[in-house]
NUFIBA-279736 format. One line per field, with one value per residue (C-alpha): residue in one letter; residue number from 1; z, x, y. Coordinates in Angstrom, 2 decimals, padded with zeros to 5 digits. Layout:
BEGIN
code <- c(a, ...)
pos <- c(NUM, ...)
pz <- c(Z, ...)
px <- c(X, ...)
py <- c(Y, ...)
***
This chain:
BEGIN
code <- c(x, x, x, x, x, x, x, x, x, x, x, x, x, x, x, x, x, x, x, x, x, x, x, x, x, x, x, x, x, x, x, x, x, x, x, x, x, x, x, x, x, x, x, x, x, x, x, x, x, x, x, x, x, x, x, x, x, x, x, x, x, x, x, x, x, x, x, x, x, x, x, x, x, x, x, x, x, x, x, x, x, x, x, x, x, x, x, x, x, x, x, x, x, x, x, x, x, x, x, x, x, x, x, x, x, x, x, x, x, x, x, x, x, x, x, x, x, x, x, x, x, x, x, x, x, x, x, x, x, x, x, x, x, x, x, x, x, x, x, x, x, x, x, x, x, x, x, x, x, x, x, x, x, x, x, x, x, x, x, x, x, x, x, x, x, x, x, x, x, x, x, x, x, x, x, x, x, x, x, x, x, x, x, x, x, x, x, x, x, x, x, x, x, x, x, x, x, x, x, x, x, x, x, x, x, x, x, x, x, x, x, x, x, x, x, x, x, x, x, x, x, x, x, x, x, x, x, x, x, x, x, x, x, x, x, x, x, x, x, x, x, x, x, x, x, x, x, x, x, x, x, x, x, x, x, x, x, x, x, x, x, x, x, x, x, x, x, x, x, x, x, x, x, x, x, x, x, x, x, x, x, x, x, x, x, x, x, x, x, x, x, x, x, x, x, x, x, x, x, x, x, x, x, x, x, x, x, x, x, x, x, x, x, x, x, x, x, x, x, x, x, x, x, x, x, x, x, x, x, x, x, x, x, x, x, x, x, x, x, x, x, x, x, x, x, x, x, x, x, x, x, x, x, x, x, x, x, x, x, x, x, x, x, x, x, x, x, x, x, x, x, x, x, x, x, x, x, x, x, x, x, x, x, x, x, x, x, x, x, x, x, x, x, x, x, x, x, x, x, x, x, x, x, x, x, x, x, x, x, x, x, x, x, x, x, x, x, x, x, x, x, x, x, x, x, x, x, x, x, x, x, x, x, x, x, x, x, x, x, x, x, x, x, x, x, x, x, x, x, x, x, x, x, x, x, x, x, x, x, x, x, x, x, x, x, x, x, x, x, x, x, x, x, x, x, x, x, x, x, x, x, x, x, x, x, x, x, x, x, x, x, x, x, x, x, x, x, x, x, x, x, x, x, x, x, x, x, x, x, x, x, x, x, x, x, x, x, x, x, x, x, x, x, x, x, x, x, x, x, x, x, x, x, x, x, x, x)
pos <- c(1, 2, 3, 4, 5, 6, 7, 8, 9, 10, 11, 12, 13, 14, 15, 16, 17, 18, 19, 20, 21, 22, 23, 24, 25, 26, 27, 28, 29, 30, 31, 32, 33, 34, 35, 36, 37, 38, 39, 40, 41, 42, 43, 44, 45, 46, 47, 48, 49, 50, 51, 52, 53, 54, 55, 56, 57, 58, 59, 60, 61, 62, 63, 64, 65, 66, 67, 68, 69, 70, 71, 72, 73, 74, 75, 76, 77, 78, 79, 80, 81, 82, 83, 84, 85, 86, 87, 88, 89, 90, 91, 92, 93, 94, 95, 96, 97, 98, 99, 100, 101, 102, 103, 104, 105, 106, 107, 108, 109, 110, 111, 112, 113, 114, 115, 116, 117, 118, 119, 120, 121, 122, 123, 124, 125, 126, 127, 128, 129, 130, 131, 132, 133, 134, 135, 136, 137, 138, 139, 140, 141, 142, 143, 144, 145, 146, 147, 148, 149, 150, 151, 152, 153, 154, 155, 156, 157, 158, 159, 160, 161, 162, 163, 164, 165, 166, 167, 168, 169, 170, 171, 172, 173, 174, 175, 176, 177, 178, 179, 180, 181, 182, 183, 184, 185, 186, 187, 188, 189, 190, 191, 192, 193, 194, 195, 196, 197, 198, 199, 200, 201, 202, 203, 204, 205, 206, 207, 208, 209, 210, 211, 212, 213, 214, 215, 216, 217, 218, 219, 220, 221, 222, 223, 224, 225, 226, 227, 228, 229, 230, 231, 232, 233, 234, 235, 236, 237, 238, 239, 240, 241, 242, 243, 244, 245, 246, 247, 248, 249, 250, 251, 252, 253, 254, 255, 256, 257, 258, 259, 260, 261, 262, 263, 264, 265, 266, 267, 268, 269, 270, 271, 272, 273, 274, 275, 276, 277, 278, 279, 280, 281, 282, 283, 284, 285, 286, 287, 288, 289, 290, 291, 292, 293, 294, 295, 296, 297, 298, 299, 300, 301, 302, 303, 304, 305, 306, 307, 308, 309, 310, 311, 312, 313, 314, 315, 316, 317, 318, 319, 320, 321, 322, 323, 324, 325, 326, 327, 328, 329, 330, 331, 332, 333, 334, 335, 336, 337, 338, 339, 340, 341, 342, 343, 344, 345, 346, 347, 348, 349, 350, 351, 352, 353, 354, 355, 356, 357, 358, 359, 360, 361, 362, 363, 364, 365, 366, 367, 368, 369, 370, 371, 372, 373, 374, 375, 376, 377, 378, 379, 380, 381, 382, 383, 384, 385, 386, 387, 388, 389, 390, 391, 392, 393, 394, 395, 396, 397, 398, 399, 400, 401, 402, 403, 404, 405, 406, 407, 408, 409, 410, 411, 412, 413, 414, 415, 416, 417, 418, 419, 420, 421, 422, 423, 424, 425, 426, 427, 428, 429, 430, 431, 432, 433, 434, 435, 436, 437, 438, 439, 440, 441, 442, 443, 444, 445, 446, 447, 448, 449, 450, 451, 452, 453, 454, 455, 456, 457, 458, 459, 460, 461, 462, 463, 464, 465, 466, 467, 468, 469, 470, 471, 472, 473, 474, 475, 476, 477, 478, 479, 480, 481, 482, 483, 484, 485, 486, 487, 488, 489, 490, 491, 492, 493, 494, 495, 496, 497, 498, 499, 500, 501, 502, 503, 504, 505, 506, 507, 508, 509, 510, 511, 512, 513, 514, 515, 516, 517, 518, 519, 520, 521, 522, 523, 524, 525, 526, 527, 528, 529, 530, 531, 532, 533, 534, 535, 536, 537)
pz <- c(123.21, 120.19, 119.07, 118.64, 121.03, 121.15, 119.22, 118.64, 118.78, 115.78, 115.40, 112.79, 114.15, 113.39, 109.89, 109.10, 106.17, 102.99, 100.67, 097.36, 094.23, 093.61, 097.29, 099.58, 102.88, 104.16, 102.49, 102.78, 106.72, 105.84, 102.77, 104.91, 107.98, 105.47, 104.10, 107.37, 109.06, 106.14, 106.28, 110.16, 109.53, 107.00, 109.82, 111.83, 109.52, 109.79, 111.88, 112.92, 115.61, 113.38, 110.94, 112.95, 113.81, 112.38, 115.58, 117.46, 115.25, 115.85, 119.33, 118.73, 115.60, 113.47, 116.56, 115.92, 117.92, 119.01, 117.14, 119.28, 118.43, 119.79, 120.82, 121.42, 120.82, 122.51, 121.13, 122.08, 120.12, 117.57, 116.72, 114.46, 111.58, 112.49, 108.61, 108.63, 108.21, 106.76, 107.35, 106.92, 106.96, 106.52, 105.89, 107.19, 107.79, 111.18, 111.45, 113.74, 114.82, 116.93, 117.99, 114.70, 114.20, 110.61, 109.10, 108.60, 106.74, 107.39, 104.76, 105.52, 107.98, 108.22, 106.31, 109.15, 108.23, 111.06, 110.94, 111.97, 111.77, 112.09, 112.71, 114.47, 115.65, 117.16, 116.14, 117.21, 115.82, 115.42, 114.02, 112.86, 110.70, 107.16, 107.30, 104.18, 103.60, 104.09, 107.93, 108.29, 107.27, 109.16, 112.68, 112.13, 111.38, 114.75, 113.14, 110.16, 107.23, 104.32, 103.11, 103.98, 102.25, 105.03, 104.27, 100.84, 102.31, 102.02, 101.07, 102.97, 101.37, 098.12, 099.22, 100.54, 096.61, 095.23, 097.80, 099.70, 098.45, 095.17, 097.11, 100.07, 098.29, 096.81, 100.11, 101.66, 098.64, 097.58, 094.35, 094.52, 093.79, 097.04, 099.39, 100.03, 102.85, 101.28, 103.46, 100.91, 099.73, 099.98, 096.98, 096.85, 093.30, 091.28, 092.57, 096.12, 097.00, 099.43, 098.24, 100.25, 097.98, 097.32, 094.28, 094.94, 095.17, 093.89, 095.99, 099.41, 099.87, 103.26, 104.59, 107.39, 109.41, 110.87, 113.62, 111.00, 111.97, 109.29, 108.29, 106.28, 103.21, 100.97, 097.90, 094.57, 091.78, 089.14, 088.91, 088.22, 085.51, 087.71, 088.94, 088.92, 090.84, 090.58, 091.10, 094.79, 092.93, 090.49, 089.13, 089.13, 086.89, 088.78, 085.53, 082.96, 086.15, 084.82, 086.44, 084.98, 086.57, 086.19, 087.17, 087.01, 088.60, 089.78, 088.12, 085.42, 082.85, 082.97, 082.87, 081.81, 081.80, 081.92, 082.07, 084.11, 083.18, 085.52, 087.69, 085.29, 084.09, 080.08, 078.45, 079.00, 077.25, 077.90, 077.55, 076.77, 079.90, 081.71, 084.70, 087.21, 089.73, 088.57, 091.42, 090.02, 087.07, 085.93, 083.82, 082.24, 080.20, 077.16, 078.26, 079.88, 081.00, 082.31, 083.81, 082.77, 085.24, 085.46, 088.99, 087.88, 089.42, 090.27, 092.62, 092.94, 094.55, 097.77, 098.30, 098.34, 100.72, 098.81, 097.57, 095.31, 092.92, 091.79, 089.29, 086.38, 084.47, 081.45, 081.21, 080.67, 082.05, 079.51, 079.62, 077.83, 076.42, 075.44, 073.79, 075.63, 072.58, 070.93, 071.84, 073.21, 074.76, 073.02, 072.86, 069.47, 070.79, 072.98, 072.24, 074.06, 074.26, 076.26, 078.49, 077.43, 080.77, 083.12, 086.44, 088.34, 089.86, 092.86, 092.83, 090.51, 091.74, 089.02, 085.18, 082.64, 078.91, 077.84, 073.68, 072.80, 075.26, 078.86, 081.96, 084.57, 087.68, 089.83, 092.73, 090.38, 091.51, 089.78, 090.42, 093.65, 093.59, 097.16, 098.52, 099.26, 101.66, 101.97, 098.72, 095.92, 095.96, 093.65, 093.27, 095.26, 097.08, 095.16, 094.58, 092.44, 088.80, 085.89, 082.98, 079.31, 077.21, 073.84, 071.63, 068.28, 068.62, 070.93, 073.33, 077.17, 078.88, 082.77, 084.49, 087.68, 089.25, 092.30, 095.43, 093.19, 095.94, 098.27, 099.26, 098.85, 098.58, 098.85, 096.55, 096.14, 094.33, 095.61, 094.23, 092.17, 090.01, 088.86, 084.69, 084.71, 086.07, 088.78, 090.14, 093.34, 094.63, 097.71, 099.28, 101.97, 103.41, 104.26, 106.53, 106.50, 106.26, 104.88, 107.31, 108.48, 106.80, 108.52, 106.96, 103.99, 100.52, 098.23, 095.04, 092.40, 088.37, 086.52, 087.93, 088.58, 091.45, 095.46, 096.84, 100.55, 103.24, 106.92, 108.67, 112.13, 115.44, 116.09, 116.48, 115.11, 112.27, 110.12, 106.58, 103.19, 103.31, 101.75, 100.88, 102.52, 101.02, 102.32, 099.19, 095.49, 095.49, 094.10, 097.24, 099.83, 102.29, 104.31, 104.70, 107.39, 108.64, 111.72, 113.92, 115.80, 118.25, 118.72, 122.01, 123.60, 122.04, 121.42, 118.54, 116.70, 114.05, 112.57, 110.10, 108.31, 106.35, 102.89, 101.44, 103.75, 105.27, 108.32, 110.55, 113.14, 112.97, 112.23, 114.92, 116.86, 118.09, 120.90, 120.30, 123.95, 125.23, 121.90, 119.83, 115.85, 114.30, 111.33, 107.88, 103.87, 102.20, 103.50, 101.94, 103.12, 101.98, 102.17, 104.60, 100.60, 099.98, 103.08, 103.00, 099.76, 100.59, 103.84, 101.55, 099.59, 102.72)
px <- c(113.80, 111.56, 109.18, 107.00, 104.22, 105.13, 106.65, 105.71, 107.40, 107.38, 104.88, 102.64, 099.90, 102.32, 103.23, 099.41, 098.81, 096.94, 099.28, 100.18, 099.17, 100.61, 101.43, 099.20, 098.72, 099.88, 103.23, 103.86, 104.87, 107.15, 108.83, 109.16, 110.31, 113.23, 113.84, 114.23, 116.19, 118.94, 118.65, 119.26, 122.05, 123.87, 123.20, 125.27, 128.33, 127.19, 128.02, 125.15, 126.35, 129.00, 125.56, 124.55, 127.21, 124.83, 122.58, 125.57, 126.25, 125.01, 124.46, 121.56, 119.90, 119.03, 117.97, 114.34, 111.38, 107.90, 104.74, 102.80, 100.11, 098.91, 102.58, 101.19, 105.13, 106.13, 107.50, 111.17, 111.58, 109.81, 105.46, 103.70, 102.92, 099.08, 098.04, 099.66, 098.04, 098.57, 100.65, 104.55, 105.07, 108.64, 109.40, 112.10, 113.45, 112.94, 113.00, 110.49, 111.98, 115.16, 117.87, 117.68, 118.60, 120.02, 122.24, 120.19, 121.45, 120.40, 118.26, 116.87, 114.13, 110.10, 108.70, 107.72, 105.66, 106.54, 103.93, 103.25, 099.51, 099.63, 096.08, 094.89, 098.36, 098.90, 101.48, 100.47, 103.15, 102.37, 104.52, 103.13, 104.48, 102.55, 101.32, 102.29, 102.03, 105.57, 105.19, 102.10, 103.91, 106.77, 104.47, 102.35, 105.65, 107.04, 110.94, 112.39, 111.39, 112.87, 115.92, 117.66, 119.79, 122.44, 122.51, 124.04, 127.36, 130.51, 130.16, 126.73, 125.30, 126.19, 124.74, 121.68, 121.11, 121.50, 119.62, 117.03, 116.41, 114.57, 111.93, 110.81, 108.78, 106.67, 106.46, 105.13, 102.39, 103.42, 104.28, 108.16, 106.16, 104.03, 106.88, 108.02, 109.24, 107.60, 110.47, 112.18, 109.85, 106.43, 104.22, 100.81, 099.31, 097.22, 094.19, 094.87, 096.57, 099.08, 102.18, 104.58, 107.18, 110.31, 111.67, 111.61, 108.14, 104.20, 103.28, 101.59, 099.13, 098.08, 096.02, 095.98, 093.13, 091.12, 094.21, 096.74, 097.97, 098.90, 096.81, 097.78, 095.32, 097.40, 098.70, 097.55, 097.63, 096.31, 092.94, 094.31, 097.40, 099.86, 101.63, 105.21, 107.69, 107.50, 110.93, 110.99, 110.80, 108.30, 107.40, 104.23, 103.05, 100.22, 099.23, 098.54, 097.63, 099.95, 102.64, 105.36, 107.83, 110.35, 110.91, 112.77, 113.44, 116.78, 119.09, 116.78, 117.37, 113.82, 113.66, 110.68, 108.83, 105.73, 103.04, 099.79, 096.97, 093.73, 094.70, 095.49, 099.10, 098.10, 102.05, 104.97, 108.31, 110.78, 114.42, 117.45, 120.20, 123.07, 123.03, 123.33, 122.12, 118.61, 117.14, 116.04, 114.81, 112.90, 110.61, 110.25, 107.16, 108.43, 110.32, 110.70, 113.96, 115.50, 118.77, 121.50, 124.59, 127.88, 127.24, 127.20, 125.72, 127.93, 126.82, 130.22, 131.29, 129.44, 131.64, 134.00, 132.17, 132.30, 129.46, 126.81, 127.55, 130.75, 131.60, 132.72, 134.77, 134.53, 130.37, 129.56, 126.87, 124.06, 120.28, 117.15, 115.04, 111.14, 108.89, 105.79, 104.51, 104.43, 100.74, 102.51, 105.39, 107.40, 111.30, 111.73, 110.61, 113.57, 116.74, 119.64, 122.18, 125.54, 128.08, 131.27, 132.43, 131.23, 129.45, 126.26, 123.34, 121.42, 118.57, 117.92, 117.06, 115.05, 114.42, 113.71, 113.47, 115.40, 115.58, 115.36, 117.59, 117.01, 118.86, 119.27, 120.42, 121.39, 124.32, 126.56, 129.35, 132.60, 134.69, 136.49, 138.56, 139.34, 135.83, 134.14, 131.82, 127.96, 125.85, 127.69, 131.66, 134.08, 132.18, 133.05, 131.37, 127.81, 128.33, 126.00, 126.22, 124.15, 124.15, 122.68, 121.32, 121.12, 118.55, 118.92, 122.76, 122.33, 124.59, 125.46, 127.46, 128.50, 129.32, 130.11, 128.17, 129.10, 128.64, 129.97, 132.56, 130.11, 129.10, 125.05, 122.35, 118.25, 117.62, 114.23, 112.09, 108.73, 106.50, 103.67, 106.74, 107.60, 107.08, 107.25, 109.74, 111.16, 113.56, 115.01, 115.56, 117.59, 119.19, 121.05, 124.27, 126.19, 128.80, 131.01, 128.08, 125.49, 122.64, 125.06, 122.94, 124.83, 122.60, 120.40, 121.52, 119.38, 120.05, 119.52, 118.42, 118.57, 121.89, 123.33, 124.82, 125.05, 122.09, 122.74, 122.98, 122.11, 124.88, 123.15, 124.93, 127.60, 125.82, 122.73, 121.58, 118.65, 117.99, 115.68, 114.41, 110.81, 109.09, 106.28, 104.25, 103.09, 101.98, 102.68, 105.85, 108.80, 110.37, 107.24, 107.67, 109.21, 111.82, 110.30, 112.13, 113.09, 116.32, 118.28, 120.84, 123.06, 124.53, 121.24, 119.70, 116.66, 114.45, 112.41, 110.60, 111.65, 110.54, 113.41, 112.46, 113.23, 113.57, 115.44, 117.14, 117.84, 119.76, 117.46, 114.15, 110.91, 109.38, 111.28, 108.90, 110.39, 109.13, 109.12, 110.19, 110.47, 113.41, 112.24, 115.22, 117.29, 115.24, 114.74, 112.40, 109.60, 106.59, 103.82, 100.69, 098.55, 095.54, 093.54, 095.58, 095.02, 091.60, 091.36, 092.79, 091.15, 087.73, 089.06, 089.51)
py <- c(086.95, 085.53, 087.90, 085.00, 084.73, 080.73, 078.33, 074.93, 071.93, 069.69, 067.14, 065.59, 067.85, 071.17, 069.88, 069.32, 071.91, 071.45, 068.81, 070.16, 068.72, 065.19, 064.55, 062.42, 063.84, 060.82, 060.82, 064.93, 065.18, 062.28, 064.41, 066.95, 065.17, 063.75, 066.86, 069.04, 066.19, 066.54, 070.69, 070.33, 067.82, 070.74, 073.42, 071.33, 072.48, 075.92, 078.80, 080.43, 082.58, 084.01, 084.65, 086.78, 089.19, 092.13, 092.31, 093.75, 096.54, 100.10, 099.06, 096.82, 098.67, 095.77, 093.51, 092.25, 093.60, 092.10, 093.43, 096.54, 099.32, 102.42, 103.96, 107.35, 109.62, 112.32, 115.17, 115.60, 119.03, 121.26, 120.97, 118.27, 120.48, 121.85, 120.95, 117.95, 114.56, 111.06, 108.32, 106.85, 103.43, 101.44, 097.62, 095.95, 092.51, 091.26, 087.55, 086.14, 083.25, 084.58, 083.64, 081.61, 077.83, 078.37, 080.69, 084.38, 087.09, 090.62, 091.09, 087.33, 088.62, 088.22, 091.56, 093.48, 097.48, 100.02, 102.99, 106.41, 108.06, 111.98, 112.98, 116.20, 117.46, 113.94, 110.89, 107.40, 104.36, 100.89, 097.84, 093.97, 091.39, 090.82, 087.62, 086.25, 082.58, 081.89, 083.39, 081.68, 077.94, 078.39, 079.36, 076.28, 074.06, 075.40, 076.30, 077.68, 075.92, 078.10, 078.61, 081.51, 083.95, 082.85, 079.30, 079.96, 079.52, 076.83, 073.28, 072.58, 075.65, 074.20, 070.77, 072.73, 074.37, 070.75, 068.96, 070.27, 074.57, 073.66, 070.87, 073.15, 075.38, 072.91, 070.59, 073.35, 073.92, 077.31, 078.89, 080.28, 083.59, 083.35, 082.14, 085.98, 087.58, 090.96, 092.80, 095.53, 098.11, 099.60, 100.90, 102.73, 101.86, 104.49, 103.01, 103.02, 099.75, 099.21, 096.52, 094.94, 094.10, 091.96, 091.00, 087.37, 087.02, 088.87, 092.09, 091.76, 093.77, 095.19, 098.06, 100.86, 100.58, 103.66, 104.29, 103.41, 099.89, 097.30, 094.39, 091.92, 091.11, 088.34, 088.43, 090.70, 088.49, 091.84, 090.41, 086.97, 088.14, 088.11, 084.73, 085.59, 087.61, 091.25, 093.59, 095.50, 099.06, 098.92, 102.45, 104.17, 106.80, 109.10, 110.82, 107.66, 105.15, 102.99, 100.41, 098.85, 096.88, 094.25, 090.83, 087.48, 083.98, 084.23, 081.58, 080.47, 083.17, 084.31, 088.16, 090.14, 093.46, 093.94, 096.95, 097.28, 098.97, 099.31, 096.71, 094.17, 093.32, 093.68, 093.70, 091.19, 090.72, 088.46, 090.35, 088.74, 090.01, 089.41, 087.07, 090.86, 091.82, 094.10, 095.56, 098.59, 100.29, 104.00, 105.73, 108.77, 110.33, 108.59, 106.09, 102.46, 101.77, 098.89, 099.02, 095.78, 096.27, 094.66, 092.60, 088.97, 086.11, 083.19, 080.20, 078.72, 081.76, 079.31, 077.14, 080.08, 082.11, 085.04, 087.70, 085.67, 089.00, 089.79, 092.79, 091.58, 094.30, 093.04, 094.00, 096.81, 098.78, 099.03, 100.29, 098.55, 101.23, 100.80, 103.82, 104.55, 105.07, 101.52, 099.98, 097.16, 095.88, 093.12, 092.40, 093.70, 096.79, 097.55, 099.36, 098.08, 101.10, 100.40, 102.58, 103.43, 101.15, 098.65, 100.23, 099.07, 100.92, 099.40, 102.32, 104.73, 107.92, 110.28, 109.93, 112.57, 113.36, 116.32, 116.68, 113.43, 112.35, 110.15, 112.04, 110.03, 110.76, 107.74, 106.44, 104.33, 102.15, 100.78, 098.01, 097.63, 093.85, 094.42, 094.82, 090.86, 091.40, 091.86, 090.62, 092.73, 092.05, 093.85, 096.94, 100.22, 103.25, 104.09, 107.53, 110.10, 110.77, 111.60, 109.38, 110.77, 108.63, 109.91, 107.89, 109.00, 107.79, 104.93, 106.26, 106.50, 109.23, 108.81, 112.07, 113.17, 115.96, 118.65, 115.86, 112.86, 112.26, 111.49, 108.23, 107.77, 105.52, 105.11, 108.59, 109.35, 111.71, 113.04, 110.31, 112.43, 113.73, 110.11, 109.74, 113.46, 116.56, 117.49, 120.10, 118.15, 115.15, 113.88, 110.30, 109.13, 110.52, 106.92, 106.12, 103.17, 100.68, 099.61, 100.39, 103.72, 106.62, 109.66, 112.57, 113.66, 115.37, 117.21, 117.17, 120.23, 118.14, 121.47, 123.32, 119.57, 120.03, 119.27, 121.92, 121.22, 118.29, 117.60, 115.59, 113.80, 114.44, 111.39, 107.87, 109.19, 106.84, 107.15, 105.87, 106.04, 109.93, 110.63, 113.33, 114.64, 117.30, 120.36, 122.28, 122.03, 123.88, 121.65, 121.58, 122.45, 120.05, 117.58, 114.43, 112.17, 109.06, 107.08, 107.83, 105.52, 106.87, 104.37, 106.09, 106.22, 103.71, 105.45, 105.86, 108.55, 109.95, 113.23, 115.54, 117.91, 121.17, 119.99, 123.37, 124.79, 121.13, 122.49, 120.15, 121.11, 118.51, 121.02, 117.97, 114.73, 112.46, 110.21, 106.51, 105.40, 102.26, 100.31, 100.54, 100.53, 098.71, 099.87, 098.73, 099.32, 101.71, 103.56, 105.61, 108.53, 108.84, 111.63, 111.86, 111.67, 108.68, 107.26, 107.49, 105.72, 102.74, 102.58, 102.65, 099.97, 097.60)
***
């Protein structure tokens, strides 16, 4: 069923939103008449069924779900922590209309922030779209409007980049940096702001209310400074209050950094890089880093029906590297230092200065010719390593650590170690695909090595583990994240001792009758934090 409370059929009266600059509103519902009549014609060519295959898998883990609030969960085994309050929230994609009309990718899907407020030994979830203005345009126009991730596939895909992709933004009279999903990430800024992020638009912000539901607010434009897209992962530094992030507009060659300081974006450069793939990049306390990979973007590969990144051997994996001590960021200031051979990181895990050199410790993957499938093609497993990056020399060392052979993704470090040090950090355990996290692994920085791992019982699935602390002991707390039994088909929450990581969940809550479907990264703020940006509301 659509999650949709309705959906309206198009009509002048549906396609009646404010016309953009240099279009009458007597001439816009036309454009846009024209221009959905030839997208609906290229659907026609297109398979959407075969699109979306991905609802099927895990027994129904990545099907979309209907908004609700005040889920009160049961407790299926263990105690909610006594001194334990705050709140978790995850995005995901989960496309509102459904089943969809045009091609839709798994990662295509309406932004969508699941939640769980612990308060006074209780856990009550909650889960609502953001309303971004993308969402908001596509409701009022009664069908999908923008192109999809999906689309991008065989001749009419092609035809749909040429023809009609570039002109639907602006007929609908947004910026390409305010037509979002905001579906991948979730960020808490030093001064108490929630962001919904995605790299191919500006952070949407949103708030918890009192009882910990999302609302949507709109988009934060940094006190007016900010008008372009802003990377899914930017980092923030809880000791300086500073932000920095990276950004681009994919297939234009426009790549920048940029620094924010009290709310306002106050630095931008404009780097020279490879046409990759740049999801992802770190800090440390001295350094900026931003991470140039060997994925490389190719638009024919359409037509083809292949990956829209493809590893190319030939680049090698190299690392942009800016001193927090210059006053202000510029090109020049960079030092561009290259691997010894071509590999590509997706997310970094932790960053750290040890004499004069960067460690890094990150899943890196190499290439893999007979792997075409999802959005990266050529590339193999992600697997952990730590790469040293010596400054002085302007080099880069890849190593393999105790637990390389293991395949891993979504690593995380607790968050108020960021820019700083840190002992641990831990990722994802994954199974054969991409949404299959099988377990946790924690991960030892200063004996580099494998510490321990929880493997979930067979079908159990979770995903991106975050810290939850408990204390100010390095490891003095929890992993918290959603569980999807595929057997069962039954969701939870669960929080895992993260010092010990006992297999055995210190609490499972039971989310009853709703299913919370499979999604990207999540975040926990402290009952402090949550506070604060409740006051800023």
């Amino acid at each position: 069923t659509n999650p949709s409370a309705s959906r309206r059929p198009l009509s002048c009266r549906a396609m009646a939103t404010p016309a953009p600059s240099g279009l009458s509103g007597c001439l816009l519902p036309v454009r846009r008449s024209l221009v959905h009549l030839l997208d609906r014609f290229l659907d026609s060519f297109q398979n959407v069924e075969e699109s979306v295959k991905w609802a099927s898998d895990y027994n129904g883990g990545l099907v979309p779900v209907a908004p609700c609030k005040d889920v009160a969960l049961r407790v299926k085994s263990g105690k909610i922590p006594d001194d334990l309050s705050g709140a978790y929230m995850r995005v995901g994609p989960n496309p509102y209309h459904w089943p969809p009309k045009k091609r839709t990718h798994v990662f295509d899907g309406d932004g969508m922030v699941h939640s769980v407020r612990i308060a006074d030994g209780k856990a009550v979830y909650h889960c609502d779209f953001l309303d971004t203005p993308r969402l908001q345009f596509e409701k009022k126009f009664g069908a999908e409007w923008f192109t999809r991730i999906g689309e991008f596939s065989g001749w009419s895909g092609l035809a749909k980049v040429l023809l009609v992709a570039g002109k639907k933004n602006k007929l609908a009279g947004l910026a390409e940096s305010r037509a979002s999903t905001a579906n991948t990430a979730i960020g808490l800024t030093p001064e108490g702001k929630l962001w919904a992020l995605n790299e191919g638009g500006s952070p949407f912000r949103f708030r918890l209310d009192e009882q910990g539901r999302p609302v949507s607010i709109g988009y934060d434009t940094l006190g007016g400074t900010l008008q372009e897209n802003m990377s899914a992962h930017p980092k923030m530094d809880a000791q300086t209050g500073e932000i920095f992030f990276h950004g681009r507009v994919l297939g234009k060659k426009k790549f920048y950094a940029s620094r924010v300081v009290d709310g306002r974006m106050t630095d931008q450069a404009m780097l020279s890089v490879h046409d990759g793939f740049h999801h992802d990049m770190f800090i440390t306390e001295n350094y900026v880093v931003i991470v140039d990979g060997s994925m490389k973007f190719g638009p024919e590969a359409i037509v083809k029906q292949k990956p829209l990144w493809m590893f190319e051997p030939e680049r090698k994996l190299r690392f942009g590297i800016w001193p927090r001590s210059e006053k202000k960021m510029t090109p020049e200031s960079f030092q561009w230092i290259e691997a010894p051979e071509a590999a590509e990181i997706v997310h970094t895990m932790f960053g750290y200065d040890e004499d004069r050199k960067i460690i890094l410790w990150t899943p890196l993957g190499r290439q893999d010719d007979g792997n075409e499938t999802g959005i990266l093609g050529g590339i193999g497993d992600l697997k952990m390593h730590r790469v040293v990056i010596d400054v002085a020399k302007g080099s880069a060392e890849i190593q393999a650590v105790s637990g390389s052979h293991l395949k891993t993704e979504f690593p995380r470090v607790r968050d108020d170690r960021i820019g700083r040090r840190a002992r641990y950090g831990y990722s994802g355990l994954q199974g054969a695909g991409e949404f299959d996290f099988v377990g946790v692994l924690k991960w030892d920085f200063e004996e580099c090595r494998l510490v321990s791992e929880i493997r979930f019982p067979p079908g159990v699935i979770g995903g991106e583990p975050v810290f939850v602390p408990a204390g100010e002991g390095e490891d003095e707390g929890y992993v918290a994240m959603f569980l999807w039994n595929s057997k069962t088909r039954e969701s939870t929450f669960a929080l895992f001792d993260f010092r010990t990581l006992s297999s055995e969940p210190v609490v499972e809550l039971v989310v009853p009758d709703h299913d919370v479907p499979l999604g990207f990264h999540a975040l926990w703020i402290t009952e402090e934090q949550f506070q604060k940006q409740l006051a800023l509301s």
